[in-house]
C-alpha positions in Angstrom: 0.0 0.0 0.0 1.1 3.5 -1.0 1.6 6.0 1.5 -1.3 9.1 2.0 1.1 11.2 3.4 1.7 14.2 1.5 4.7 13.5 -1.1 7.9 14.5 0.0 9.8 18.0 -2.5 11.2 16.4 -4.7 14.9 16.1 -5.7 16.0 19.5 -7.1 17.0 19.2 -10.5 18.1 22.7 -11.6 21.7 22.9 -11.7 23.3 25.5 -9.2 20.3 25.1 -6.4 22.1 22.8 -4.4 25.1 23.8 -4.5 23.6 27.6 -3.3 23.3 25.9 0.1 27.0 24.2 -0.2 28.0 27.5 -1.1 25.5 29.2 2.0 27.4 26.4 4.6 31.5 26.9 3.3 31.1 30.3 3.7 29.8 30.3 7.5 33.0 27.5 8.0 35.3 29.0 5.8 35.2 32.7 7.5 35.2 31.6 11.0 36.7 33.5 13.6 37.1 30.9 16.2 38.9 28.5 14.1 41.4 31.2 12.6 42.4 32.6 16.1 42.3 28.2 17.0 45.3 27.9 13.7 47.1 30.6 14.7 47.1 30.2 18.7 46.9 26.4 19.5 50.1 24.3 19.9 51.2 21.0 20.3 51.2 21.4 23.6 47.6 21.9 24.4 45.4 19.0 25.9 41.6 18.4 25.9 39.4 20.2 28.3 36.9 17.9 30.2 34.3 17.7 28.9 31.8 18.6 31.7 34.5 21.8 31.6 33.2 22.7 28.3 29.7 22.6 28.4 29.3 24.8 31.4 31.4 27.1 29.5 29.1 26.7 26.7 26.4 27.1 28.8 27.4 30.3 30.5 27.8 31.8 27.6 24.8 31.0 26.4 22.9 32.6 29.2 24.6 35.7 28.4 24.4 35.8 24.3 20.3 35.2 25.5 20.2 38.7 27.2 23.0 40.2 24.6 20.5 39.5 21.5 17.1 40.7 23.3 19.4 43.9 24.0 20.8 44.1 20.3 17.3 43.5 18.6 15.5 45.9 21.2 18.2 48.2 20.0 17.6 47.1 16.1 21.3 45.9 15.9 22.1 43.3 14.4 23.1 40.6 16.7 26.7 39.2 16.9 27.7 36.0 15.2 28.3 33.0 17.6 31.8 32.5 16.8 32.6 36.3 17.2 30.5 36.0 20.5 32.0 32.9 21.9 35.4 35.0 21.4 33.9 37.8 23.7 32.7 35.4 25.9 36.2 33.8 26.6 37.8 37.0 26.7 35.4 38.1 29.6 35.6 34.7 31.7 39.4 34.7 31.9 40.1 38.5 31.4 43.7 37.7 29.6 43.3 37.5 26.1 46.4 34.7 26.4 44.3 33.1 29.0 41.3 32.6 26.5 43.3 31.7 23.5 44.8 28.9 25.3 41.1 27.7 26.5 39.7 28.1 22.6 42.8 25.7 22.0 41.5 23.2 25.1 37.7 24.2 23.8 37.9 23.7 19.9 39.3 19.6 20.1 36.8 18.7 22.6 34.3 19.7 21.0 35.4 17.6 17.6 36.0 15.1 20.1 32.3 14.6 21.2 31.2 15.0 17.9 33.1 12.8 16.2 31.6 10.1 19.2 28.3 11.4 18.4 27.8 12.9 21.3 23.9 15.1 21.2 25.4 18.0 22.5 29.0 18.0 20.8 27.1 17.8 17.5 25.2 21.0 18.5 27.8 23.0 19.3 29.8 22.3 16.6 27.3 23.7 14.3 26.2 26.6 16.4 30.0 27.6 16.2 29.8 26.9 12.6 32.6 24.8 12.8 33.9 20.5 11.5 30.1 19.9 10.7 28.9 20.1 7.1 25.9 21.8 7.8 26.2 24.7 10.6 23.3 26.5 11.9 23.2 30.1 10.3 22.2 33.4 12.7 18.9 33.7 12.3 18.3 29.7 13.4 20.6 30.6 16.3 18.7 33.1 17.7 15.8 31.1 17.3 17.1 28.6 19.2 18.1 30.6 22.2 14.7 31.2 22.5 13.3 27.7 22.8 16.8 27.0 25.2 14.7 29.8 27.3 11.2 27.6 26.9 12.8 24.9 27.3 14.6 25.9 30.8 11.1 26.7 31.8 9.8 23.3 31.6 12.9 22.0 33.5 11.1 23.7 36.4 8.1 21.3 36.2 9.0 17.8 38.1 10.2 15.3 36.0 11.0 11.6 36.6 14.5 10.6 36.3 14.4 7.3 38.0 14.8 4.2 36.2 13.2 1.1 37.5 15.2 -1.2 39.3 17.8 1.9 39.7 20.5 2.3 42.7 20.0 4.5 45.5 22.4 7.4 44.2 25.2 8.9 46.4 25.4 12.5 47.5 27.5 13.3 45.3 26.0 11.7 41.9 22.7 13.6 43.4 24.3 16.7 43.6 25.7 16.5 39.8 22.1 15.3 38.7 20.8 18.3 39.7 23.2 20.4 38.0 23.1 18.6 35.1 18.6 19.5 35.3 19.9 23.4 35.0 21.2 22.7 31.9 20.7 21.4 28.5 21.6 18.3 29.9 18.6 18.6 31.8 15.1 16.2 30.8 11.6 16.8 30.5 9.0 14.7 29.7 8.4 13.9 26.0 4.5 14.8 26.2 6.1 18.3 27.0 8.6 18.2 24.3 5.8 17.5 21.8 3.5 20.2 22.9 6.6 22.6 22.5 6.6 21.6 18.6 3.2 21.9 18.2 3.1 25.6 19.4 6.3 26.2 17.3 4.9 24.5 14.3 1.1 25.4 14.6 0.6 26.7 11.2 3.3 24.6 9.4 2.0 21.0 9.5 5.1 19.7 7.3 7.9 21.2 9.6 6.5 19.7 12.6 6.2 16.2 11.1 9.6 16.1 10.3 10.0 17.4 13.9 8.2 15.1 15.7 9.7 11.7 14.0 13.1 13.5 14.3 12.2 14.0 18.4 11.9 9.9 19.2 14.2 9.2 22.0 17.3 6.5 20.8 16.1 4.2 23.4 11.9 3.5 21.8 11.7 1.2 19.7 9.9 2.5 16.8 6.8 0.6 17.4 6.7 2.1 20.9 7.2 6.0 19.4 4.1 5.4 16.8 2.1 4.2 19.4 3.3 6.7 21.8 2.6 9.6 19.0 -1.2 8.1 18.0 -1.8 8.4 21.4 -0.6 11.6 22.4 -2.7 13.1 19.5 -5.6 11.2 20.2 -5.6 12.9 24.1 -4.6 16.3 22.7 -7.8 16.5 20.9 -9.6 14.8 24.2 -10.5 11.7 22.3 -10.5 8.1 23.1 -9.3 4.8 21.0 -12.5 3.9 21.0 -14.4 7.3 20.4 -11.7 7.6 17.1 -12.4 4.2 15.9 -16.1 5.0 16.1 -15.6 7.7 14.0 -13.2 6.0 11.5 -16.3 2.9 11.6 -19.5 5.1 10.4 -21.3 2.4 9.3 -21.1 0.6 12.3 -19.6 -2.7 10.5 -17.0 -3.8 13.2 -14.3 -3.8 11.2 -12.8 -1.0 8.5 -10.1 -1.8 6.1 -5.8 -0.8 6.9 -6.2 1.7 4.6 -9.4 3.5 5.3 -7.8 3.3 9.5 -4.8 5.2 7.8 -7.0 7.8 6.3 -8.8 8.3 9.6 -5.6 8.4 11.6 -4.6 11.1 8.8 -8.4 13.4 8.7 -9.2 13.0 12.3 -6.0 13.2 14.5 -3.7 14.8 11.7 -1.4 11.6 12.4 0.2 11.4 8.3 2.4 8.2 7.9 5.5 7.8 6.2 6.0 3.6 4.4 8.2 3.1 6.8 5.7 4.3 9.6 3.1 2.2 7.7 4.9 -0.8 7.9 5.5 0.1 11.7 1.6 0.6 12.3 1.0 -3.2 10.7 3.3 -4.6 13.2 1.9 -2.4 16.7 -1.8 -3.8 15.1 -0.5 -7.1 14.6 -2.1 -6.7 11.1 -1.2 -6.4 7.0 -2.8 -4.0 4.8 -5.1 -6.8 2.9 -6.6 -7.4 6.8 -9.8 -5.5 8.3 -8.9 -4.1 11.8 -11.6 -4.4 14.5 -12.3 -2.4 17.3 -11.5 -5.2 19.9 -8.0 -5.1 18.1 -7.2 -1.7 17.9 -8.4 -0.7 21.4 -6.1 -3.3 22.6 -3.2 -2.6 20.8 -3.9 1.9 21.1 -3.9 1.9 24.6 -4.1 5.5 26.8 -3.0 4.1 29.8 0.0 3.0 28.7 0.6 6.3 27.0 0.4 7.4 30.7 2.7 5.5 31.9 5.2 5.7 29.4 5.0 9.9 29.5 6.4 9.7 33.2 9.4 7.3 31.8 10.4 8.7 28.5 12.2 11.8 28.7 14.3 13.8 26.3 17.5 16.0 26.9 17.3 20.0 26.2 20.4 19.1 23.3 17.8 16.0 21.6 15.1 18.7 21.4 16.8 21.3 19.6 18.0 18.1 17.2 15.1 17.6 16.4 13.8 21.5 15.3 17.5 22.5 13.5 17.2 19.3 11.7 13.6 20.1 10.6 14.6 23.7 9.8 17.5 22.8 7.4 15.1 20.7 5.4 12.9 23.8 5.4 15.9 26.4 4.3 16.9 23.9 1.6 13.1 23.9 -0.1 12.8 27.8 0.6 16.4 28.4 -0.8 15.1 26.2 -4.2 12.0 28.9 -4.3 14.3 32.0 -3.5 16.8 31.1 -6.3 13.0 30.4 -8.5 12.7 34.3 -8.0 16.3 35.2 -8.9 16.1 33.2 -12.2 12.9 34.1 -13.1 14.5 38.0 -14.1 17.1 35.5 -16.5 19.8 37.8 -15.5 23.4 37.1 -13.4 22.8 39.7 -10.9 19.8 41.5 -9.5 20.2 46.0 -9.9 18.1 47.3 -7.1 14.9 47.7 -8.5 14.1 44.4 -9.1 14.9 43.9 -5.5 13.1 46.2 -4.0 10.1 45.1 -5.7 10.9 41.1 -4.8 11.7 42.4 -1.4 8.0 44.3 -1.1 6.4 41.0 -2.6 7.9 39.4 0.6 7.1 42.3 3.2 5.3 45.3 2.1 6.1 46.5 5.5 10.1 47.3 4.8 10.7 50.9 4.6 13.0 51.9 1.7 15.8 52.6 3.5 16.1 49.3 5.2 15.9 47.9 1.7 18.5 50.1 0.5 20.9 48.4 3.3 19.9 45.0 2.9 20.7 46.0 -0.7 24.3 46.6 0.3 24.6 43.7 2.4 23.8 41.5 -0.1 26.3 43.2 -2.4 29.1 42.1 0.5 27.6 38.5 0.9 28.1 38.8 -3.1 31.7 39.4 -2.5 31.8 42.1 -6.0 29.9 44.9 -7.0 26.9 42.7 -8.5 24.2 41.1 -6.4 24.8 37.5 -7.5 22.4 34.8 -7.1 24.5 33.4 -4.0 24.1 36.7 -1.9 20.0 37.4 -3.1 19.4 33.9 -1.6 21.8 34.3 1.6 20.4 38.2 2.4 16.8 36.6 2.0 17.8 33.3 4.6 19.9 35.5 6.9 17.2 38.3 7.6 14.3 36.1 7.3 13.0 38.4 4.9 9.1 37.5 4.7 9.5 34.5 7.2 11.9 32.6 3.9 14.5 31.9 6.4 12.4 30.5 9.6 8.9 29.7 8.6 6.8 29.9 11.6 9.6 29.7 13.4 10.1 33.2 13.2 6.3 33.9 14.2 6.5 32.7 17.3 9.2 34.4 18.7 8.0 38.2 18.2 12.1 39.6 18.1 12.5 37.5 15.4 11.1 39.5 12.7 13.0 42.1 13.9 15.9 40.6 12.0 14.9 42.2 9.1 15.3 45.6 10.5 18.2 45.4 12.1 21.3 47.8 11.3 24.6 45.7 10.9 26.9 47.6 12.8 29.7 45.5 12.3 29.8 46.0 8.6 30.9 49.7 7.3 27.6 51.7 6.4 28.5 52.0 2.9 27.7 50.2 0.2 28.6 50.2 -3.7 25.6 50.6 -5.9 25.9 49.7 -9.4 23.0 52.2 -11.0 24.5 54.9 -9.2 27.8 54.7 -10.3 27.8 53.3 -14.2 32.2 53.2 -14.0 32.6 51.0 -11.2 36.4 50.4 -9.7 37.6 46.6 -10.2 37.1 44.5 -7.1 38.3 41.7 -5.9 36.3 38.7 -4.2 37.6 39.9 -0.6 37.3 43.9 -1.2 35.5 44.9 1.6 37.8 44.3 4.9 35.7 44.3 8.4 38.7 45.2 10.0 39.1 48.5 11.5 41.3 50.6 9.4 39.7 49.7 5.9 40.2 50.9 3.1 36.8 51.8 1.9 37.4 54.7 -0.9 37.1 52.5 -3.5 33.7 51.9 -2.5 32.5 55.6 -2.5 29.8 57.0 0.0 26.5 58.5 -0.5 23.4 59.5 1.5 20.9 57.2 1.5 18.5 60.2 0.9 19.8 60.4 -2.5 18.3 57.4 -3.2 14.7 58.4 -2.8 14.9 60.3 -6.5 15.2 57.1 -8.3 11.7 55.2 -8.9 11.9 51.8 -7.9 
């Protein structure tokens, strides 16, 4: 039997899409702050931090790049990157600059240590640091993700079961470090809780929160236990019954409906879509095949609430497995939105955008923007560009970076009302001026790394103008 589930994007064909996000990804790794201070100030002689060591550190700081980005966005400042942040950071703890260079050199190896183990929360910092993993999490994601770290520390607050059964008395000391570990993203909560979170992240974008929820199920559920435990938990969040759903599924009162017509109902009624693979899983919980008719005595004793019940106060998920489970969802959702951003590009058939055409795609995406703010996400485009064009590479990355029109979060964004501000926000780290090509038709040869960030600049080549100017020309 076919799966209903709604099909999966297809493969992108078009030659260059793809490799817009490869090209999105090296950039974040290839400019990295952290790991250029790292080759230039680590030695031979530098040993591992523990690894408890570095994730308080981690964790410290990212208490205080929480309260850093609500200041910069309340400001409308662009917030920091977190490698340039995690540089602050170090600089602050240890007040020597020697001293923090010598822990980024302690720091940097452990943390490609635990990944390369596949340890949860080694993975995640190496990609919020945008460094060894293939696919690190961009600014706008991060900030998103501080925010659930800050939900998420809220439901630590609500008692959780830890204890395993048949589980040794622990000693003071193992208690003590449990309870440090709960203050952290080391901490648990339930998976009921965990699941709720996703569902008021994802209320309006159904696809995004599939792929979260399969991507949330715990290493140690079997997959037959997760299904069950996810029909379930729907089922109770719309205050319905096994039986009450199977009733509904059953209009006709005949006993027994067919695999697929329980499939629909699990899909219309409880919004439960199934993968094959989560098909094949469903025959095996029912004790069925999809030529078989399922009865109500079989499916009330097979969906069961009250071992849902039981099973929410044993399953429980770390703080590192939940945010897993949502940047993993929203990198399948930048690579379809990056597809339909280059769609736009390509649609003009030219090799780089002048700013009229993107003001007027920019509008289409918020007709809120003011022209001036356009007018500098103009120019930062033209230095994600890297020349005096706006390229297809920097029109996609300005569009992801600023979650211009919601492209580079979804709903996401939405929910988190200083996202949006993103769009708005003045990049103070970046010179405030920009090269635009209609302005000046004689434009000065650049190379690919013209514009320096460094203090001291040279930034005549560029020229300068008053973004008032650019009110006489009708966009």
């Amino acid at each position: 039997m076919k799966s209903t589930e709604d099909p999966e994007p297809a493969p992108i064909q078009e030659e260059g899409t793809c490799e817009i996000n490869n090209r999105i990804f090296d950039d974040l790794l290839d400019n990295n702050i952290i790991v250029e201070k790292y080759r230039s100030q680590c030695s031979k002689e530098d040993k591992m931090m523990l690894e408890s060591v570095a994730i308080k550190l981690l964790e410290d700081m990212l208490d205080r790049k929480y309260e850093s980005v609500m200041k910069e966005l309340k400001a409308k400042v662009m917030p920091t990157p977190m490698p340039e942040f995690l540089l602050k950071h170090l600089f602050v703890t240890f007040g020597l600059k020697s001293l923090a260079y010598k822990n980024l050199c302690q720091l940097i190896p452990t943390l490609e240590n635990m990944y390369r183990k596949g340890d949860k929360a080694g993975i995640f910092y190496c990609k919020l640091l945008n460094i060894v993993d293939a696919e690190p999490i961009p600014l706008s994601l991060a900030i998103a993700l501080l925010n659930v770290r800050n939900n998420f520390m809220q439901l630590l607050e609500k008692p959780v079961s830890h204890k395993k059964r048949n589980e040794k008395k622990l000693t003071r000391s193992q208690s003590k470090n449990r309870v440090s570990l709960v203050k952290t993203l080391q901490g648990m909560i339930s998976l009921s809780d965990a699941m709720n979170l996703l569902y008021a992240l994802y209320d309006n974008d159904k696809d995004t929160r599939k792929h979260a929820l399969r991507l949330l199920k715990p290493e140690k559920m079997r997959d037959v236990e997760y299904l069950h435990y996810t029909i379930c938990f729907k089922l109770s969040k719309l205050a319905m019954t096994p039986e009450s759903f199977y009733r509904s599924v059953d209009k006709d009162n005949f006993g027994s409906v067919s695999y697929k017509k329980l499939v629909l109902g699990l899909r219309y009624y409880i919004d439960c879509v199934l993968s094959n693979a989560e098909m094949d899983t469903l025959m095996r919980l029912l004790n069925t095949n999809e030529q078989s008719r399922v009865t109500l005595e079989n499916f009330v004793s097979n969906i069961r609430l009250d071992k849902f019940f039981f099973d929410s106060k044993e399953n429980n998920i770390t703080g590192y497995e939940l945010l897993s489970s949502i940047y993993e969802s929203q990198f399948i959702l930048i690579k379809k939105n990056t597809h339909e951003i280059a769609s736009m590009f390509r649609s003009y058939s030219m090799d780089s955008l002048p700013y009229d055409i993107f003001y007027k795609i920019v509008i289409q995406l918020n007709s809120k923007l003011s022209q001036e703010v356009i007018l500098k996400l103009y120019g930062e485009g033209l230095n994600l560009s890297g020349s005096g064009d706006l390229t297809i590479d920097g029109f996609c990355r300005i569009i992801l970076d600023r979650n211009i029109g919601g492209m580079g979060l979804g709903t996401l964004g939405k929910f988190y009302l200083a996202i949006p501000d993103l769009e708005i926000a003045v990049e103070d780290r970046r010179p405030d001026v920009y090269y635009l090509s209609f302005i000046d038709q004689s434009p000065p040869e650049r190379k690919k790394d013209s514009i320096n960030n460094s203090p001291g600049a040279d930034l005549s080549m560029f020229g300068t103008f008053d973004t008032r100017d650019l009110y006489k020309y009708k966009v």
